[in-house]
C-alpha positions as CSV (number, residue, x, y, z in Angstrom):
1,X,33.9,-27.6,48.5
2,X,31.3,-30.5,49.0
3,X,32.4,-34.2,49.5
4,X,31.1,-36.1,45.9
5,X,29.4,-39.0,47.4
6,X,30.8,-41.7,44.8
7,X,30.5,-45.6,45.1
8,X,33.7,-45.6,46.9
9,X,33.0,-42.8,49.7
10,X,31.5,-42.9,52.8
11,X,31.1,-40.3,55.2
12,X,30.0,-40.6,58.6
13,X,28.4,-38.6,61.3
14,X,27.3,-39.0,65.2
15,X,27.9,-38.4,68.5
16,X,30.4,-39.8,71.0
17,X,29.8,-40.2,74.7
18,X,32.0,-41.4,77.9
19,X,31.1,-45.0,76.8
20,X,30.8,-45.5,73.5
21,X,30.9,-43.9,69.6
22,X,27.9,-43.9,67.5
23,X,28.6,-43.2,63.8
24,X,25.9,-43.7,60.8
25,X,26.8,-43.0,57.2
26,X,25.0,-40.5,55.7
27,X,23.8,-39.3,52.2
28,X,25.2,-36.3,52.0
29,X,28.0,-34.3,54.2
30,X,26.9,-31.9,56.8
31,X,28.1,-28.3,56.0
32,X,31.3,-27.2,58.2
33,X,32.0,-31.1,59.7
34,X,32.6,-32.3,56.4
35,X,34.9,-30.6,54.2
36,X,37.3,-30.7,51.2
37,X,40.2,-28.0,50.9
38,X,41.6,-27.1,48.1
39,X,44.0,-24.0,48.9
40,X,47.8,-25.2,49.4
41,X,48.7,-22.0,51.5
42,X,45.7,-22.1,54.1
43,X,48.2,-22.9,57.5
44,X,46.5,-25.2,60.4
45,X,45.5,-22.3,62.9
46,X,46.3,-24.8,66.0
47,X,49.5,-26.2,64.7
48,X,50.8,-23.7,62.5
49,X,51.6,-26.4,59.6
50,X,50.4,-26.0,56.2
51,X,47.2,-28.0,55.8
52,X,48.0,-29.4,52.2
53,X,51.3,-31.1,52.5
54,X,53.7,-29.1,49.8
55,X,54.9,-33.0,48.9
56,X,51.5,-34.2,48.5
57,X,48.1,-34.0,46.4
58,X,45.9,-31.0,45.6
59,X,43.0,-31.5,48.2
60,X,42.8,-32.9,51.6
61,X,39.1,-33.9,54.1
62,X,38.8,-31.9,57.0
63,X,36.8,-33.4,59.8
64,X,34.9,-31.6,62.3
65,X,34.4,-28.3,63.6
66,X,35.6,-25.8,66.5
67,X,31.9,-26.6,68.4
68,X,31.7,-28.6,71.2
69,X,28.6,-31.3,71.5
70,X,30.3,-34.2,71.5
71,X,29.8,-34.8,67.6
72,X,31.6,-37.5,65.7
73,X,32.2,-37.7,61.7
74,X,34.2,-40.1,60.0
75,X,34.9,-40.6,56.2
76,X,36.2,-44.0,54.1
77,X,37.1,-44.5,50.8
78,X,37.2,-48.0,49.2
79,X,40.1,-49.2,47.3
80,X,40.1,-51.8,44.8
81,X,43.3,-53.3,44.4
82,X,43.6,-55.4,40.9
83,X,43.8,-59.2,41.6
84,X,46.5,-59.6,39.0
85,X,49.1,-57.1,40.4
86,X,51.1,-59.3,43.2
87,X,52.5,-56.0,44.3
88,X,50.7,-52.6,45.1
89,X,51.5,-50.0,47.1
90,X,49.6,-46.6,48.3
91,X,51.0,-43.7,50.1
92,X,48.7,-41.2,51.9
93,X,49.9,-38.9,54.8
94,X,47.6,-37.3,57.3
95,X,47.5,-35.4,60.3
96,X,45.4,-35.3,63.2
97,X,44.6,-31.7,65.8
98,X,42.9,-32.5,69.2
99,X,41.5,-29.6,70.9
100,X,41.9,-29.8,74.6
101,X,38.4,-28.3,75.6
102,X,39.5,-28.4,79.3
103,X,37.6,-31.6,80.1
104,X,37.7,-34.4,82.5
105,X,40.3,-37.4,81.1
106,X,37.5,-39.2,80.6
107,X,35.7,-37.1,78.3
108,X,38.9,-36.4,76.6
109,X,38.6,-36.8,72.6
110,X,38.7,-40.1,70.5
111,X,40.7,-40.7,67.1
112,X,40.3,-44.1,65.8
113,X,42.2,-45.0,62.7
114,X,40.9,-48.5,60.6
């Protein structure tokens, strides 16, 4: 399933490199780096955990790919939280599975949460 670009999402896409991160939002989401899942039985094939938590929502964004090129995506969604509510809370859970391509430490993998 496609990401629906709305007002509030943003998805993101580039490259990464031993000194730095490049990311540019995009218009639209690149097939196979950009993904929504839907089915609640489909199991994480690196960490054996379902990829939909059973206590959770109906859909979850996978980023990236199994390929190697030293590609980068990133994805935001913008909440509005009312001005007249002096308490608000949101819950979200999400996971995070590195490959370990066999590469020097410094070329290792970058997750960078915001």
């Amino acid at each position: 399933m496609k990401i629906a670009i709305s007002k509030n999402w943003k998805i993101y896409s580039g490259s990464i490199s031993t000194t730095s991160l490049n990311l540019d939002d995009i218009p639209q989401a690149i097939s196979g780096r950009h993904t929504i899942i839907s089915d609640k039985d489909a199991i994480d094939p690196y960490g054996q955990f379902p990829i939909i938590p059973k206590n959770a929502g109906n859909y979850i964004v996978k980023l990236g790919n199994n390929g190697t090129g030293a590609q980068a995506e990133g994805v935001s969604y913008l909440i509005n939280v009312p001005a007249n509510r002096p308490e608000f809370t949101l819950t979200y859970q999400y996971a995070v599975v590195l490959e370990d391509p066999n590469h020097h430490e410094i070329e290792h993998k970058i997750y960078c949460q915001s």
